[in-house]
C-alpha positions in Angstrom: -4.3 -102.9 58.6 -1.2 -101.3 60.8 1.2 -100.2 57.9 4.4 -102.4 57.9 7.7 -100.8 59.2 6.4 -97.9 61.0 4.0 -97.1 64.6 0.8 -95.1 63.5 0.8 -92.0 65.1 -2.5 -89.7 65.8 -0.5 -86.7 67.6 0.8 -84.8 64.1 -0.1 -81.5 63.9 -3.2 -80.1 61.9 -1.4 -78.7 59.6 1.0 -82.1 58.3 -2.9 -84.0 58.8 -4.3 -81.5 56.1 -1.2 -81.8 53.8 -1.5 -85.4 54.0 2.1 -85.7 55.4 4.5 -87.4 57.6 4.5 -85.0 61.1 7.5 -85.7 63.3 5.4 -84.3 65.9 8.5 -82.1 67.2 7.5 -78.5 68.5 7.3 -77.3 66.1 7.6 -79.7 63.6 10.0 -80.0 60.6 7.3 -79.5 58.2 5.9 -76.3 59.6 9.5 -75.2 60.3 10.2 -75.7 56.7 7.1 -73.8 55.5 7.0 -71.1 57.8 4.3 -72.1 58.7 2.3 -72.0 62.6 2.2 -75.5 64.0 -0.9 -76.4 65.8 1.9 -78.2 68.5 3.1 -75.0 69.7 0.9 -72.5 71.7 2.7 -69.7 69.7 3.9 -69.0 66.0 6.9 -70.6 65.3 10.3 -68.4 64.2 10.2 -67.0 61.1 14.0 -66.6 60.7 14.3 -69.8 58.6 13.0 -68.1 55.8 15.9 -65.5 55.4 18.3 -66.1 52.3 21.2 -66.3 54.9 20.1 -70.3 56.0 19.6 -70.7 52.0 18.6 -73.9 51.3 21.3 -75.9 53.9 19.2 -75.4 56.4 16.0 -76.6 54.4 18.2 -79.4 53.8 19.1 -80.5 57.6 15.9 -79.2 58.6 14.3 -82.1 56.3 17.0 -84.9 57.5 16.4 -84.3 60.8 12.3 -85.1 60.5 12.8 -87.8 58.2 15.5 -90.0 60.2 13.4 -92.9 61.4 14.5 -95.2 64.6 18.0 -97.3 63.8 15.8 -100.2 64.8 13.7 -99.4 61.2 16.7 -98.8 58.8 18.5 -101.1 56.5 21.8 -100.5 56.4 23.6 -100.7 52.9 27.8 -100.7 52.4 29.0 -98.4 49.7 32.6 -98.2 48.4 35.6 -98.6 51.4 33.1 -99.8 54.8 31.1 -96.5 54.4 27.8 -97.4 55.8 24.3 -95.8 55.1 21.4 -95.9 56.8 18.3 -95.7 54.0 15.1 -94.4 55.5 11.7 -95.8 54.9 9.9 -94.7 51.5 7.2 -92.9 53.5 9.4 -91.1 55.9 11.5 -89.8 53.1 8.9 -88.5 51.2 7.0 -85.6 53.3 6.4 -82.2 51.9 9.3 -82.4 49.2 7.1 -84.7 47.5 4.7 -82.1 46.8 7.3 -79.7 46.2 8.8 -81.7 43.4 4.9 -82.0 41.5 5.0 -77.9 42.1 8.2 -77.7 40.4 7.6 -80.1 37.7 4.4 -78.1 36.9 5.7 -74.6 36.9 8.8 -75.6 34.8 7.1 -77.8 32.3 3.2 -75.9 32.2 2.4 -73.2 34.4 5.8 -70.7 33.3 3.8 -70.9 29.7 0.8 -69.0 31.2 3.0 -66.1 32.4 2.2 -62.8 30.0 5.0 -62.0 28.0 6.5 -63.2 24.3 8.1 -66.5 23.6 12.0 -65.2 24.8 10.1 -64.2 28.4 8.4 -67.5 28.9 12.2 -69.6 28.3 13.7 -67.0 31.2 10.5 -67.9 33.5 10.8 -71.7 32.4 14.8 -72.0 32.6 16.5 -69.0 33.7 14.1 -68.1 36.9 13.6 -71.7 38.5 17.9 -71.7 37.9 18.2 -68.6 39.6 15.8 -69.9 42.9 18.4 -72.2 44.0 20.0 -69.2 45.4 17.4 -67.6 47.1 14.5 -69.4 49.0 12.5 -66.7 48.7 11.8 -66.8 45.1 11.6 -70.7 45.1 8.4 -70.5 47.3 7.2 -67.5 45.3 7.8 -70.1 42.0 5.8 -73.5 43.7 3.0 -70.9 44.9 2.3 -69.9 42.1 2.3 -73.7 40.5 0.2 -74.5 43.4 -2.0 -71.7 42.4 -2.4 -72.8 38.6 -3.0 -76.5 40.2 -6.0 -75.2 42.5 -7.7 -73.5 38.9 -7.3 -76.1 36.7 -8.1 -79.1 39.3 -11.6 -77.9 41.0 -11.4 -81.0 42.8 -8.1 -80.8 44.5 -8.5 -76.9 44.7 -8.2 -76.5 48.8 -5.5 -79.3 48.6 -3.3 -76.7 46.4 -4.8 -73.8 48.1 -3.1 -74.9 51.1 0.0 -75.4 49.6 0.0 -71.9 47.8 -0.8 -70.2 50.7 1.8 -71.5 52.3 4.4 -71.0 50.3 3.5 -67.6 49.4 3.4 -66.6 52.8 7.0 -68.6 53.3 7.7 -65.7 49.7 6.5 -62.6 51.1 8.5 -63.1 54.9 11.6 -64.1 52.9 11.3 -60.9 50.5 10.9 -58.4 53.0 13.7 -60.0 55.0 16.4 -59.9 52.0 15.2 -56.2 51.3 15.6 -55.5 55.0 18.7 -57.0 55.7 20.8 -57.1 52.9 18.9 -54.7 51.0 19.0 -53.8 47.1 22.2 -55.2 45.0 23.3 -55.7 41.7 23.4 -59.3 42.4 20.1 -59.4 44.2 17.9 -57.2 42.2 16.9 -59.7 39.8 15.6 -62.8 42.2 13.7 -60.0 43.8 12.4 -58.3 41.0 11.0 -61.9 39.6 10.3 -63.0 43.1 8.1 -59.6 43.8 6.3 -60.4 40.2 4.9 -63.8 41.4 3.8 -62.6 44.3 2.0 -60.1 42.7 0.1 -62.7 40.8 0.0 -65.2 43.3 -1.8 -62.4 45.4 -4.5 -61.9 42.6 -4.8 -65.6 42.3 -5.3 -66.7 45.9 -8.1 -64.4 47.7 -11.0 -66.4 49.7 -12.5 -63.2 49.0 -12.7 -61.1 45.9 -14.1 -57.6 46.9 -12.8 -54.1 47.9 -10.6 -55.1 51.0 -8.4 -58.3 49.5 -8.0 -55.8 46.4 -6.5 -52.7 48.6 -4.3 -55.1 50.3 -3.1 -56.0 47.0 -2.2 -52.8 46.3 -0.3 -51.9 49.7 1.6 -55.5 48.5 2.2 -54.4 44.7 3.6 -50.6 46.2 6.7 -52.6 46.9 7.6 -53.8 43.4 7.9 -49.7 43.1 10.8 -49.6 45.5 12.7 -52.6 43.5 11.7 -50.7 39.8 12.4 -47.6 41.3 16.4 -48.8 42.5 17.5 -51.2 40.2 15.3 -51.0 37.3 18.1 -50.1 35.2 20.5 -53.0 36.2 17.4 -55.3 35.6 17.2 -54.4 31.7 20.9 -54.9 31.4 20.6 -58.5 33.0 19.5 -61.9 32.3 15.9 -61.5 33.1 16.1 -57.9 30.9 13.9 -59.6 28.5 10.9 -59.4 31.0 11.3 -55.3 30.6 11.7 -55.3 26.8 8.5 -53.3 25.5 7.3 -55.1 22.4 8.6 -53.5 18.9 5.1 -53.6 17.1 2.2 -54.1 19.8 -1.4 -54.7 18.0 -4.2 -52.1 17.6 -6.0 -52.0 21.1 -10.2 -53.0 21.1 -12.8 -50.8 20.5 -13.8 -51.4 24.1 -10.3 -50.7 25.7 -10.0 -47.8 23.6 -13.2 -46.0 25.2 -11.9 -47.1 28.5 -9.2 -44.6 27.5 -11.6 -42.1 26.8 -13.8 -42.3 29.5 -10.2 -42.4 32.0 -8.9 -38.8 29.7 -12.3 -37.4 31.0 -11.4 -38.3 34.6 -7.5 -37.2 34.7 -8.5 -33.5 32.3 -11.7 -33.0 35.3 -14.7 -33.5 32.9 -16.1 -36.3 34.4 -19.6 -35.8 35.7 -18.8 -37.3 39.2 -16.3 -34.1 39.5 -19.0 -31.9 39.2 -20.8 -33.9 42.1 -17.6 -33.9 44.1 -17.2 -30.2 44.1 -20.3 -29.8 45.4 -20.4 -31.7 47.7 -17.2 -30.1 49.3 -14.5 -33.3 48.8 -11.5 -30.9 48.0 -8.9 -32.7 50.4 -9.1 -35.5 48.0 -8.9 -33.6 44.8 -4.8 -33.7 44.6 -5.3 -37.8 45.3 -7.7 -38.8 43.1 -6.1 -36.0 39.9 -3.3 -38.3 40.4 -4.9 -41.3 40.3 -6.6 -40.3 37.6 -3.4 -39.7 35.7 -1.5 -42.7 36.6 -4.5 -44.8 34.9 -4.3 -42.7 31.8 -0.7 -43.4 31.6 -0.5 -46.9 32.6 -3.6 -48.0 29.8 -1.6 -45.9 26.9 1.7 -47.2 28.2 0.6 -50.5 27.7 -1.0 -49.5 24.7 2.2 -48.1 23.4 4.0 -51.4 24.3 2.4 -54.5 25.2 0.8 -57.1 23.6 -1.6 -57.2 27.1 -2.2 -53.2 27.4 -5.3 -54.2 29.8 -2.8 -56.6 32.1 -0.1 -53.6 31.6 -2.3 -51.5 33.1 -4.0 -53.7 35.7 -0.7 -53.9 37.1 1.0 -50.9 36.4 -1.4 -48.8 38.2 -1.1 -50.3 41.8 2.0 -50.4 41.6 2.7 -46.5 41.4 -0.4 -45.6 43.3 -0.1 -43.0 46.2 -1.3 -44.6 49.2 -3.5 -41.1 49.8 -5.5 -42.2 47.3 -5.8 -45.4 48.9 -7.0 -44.3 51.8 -9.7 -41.7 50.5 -10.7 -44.8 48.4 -11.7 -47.0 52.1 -13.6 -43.8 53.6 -16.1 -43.9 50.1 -16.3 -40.3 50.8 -16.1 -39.2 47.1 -17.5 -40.2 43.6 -14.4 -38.9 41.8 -12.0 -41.2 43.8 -14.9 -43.6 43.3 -15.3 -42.9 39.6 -11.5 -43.4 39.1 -11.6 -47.1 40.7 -14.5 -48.0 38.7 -12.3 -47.6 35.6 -9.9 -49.5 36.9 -11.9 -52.3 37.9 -13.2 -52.8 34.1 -9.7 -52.6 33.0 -9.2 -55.4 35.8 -12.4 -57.1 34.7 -10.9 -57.1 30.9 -7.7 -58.5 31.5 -9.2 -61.1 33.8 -11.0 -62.8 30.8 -7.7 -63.6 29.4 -5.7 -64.4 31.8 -6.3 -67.3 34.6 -5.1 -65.6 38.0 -7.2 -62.3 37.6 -10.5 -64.4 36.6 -11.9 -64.3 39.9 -11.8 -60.8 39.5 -14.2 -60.5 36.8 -17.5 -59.1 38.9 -15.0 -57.2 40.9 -17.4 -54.0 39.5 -20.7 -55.3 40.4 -19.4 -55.8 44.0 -18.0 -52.4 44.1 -21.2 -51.1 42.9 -23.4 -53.0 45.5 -21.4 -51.9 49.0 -20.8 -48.2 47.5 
């Protein structure tokens, strides 16, 4: 049965037909515009510069009104107040992606915020004070409805790809918009806190979302988590004197840590004092250009597990993002050419730390046998 008011149209885009959406079937089209997203209408990628903080959300806004404003012939037209006149679209037209935006919204802000590490003062700035602080800059409003859309995919195995699509999206849409505020307008008082939220979530959202979980999708993780450094670095200090500086505060009285994290500890002291048996096997085999890398490494590990030893309620998760975050990419790339069992060695003990921390918390569980498949395409 033809539905009532409106023509069916086959010629959306693949894209709007996955999503399940209203396509305007412009070139691009308004959703994909939106989304940042490449519309299968165009031969090309479409621009990216609607993403920047400078069209904020006006330009989401006319952006929308433009693909939802049906034929005249298909309005109703209602009189409000003096002779003002108002077209009213049809229910479906007006819908589109907000729809899904508002369930990704409603999610994050009345579930998904709670599973965010952190005491019960962090989870009201990541329930209240973040989402507040999104309607100025896009950036960390797609950041906030990937990472609902991730939460969505893990606890609804049915609708997973549905959500999949939608986090994807959105945290691509994060990542462009980031990189652009940094680039452009770079590093402010005024700014530093939306980005250092905004680079947080995509952090997590980049655990969450890999097709893949192996040795690749975890280095490009890294390469992503080495700019949170740059934010820390500038503006960490402005951060913990702002609204979001209870995200920073280390906790007063953190618990004992396990037996098992606590060997990790010793096992990672052998590797950054030289002890390790894998050093002796990397001497002799003649891997001394990667010695100053992985000694580094080695250290950063050791301090990042006791640091969140010293001051987190989640040492592991401390430390399973921590680490990336202040890795030298040196390291990174002596890790790719599997040239020596130290570097090796060094990344084993951070996968376990990984694997530990991912039986707690949903968006590292995939991560899990991350080990096992390091082990098996050494």
């Amino acid at each position: 049965m033809p539905r009532l008011g409106s023509k069916k149209s086959r010629g959306g885009c693949q894209q709007c037909k996955i999503r399940r959406v209203k396509c305007d079937e412009s070139r691009p089209c308004a959703n994909c515009t939106r989304y940042n997203a490449d519309c299968s209408l165009l031969a090309g990628p479409p621009s990216v510069g609607s993403v920047n903080r400078s069209s904020s959300y006006s330009r989401g806004r006319s952006s929308h009104e433009a693909s939802v404003s049906p034929a005249p012939s298909s309005n109703t037209g209602v009189t409000y107040g003096a002779g003002r006149s108002v077209n009213l679209p049809l229910a479906e037209e007006a819908s589109g992606g907000w729809m899904e935006d508002l369930e990704l919204m409603h999610h994050f802000t009345a579930h998904a915020h709670t599973t965010i590490p952190g005491p019960a003062t962090a989870q009201q700035i990541w329930g209240f004070s973040v989402p507040q602080e999104a309607f100025k800059y896009r950036f960390l409003m797609h950041a906030i409805l990937a990472f609902a859309a991730e939460h969505l995919a893990h606890i609804n195995p049915t609708r997973a790809q549905h959500y999949r699509i939608l986090g994807s999206t959105h945290q691509a849409a994060a990542i462009t918009g980031l990189n652009n505020e940094i680039s452009t307008v770079d590093l402010t008082s005024e700014n530093c806190h939306a980005l250092f939220t905004g680079a947080s979530l995509i952090i997590m959202n980049a655990f969450a979302e890999p097709e893949a979980y192996n040795l690749k999708a975890l280095v490009s993780i890294f390469t992503l988590c080495r700019g949170m450094n740059t934010i820390l670095m500038s503006s960490e200090s402005t951060i913990s004197k702002g609204p979001f500086a209870g995200l920073l505060r280390p906790l007063p009285n953190p618990p004992q840590p396990s037996p098992l994290l606590s060997s990790f500890l010793v096992d990672i002291n052998a590797l950054a004092e030289g002890s390790h048996p894998s050093y002796s096997v990397s001497r002799n085999n003649g891997h001394d250009t990667s010695m100053m890398a992985r000694n580094d490494a080695a250290e950063l590990l050791r301090e990042s597990l006791q640091l969140g030893i010293e001051t987190s309620q989640h040492p592991a998760l401390r430390a399973a993002m921590l680490w990336p975050i202040r890795l030298d990419p040196e390291y990174l790339e002596c890790l790719k050419a599997r040239s020596d069992p130290a570097v090796a060695s060094v990344f084993r003990q951070y996968c376990r730390i990984l694997e530990y921390a991912g039986a707690e918390w949903w968006f590292l569980s995939g991560w899990r046998n991350i080990s096992q498949q390091f082990l098996l395409h050494a």
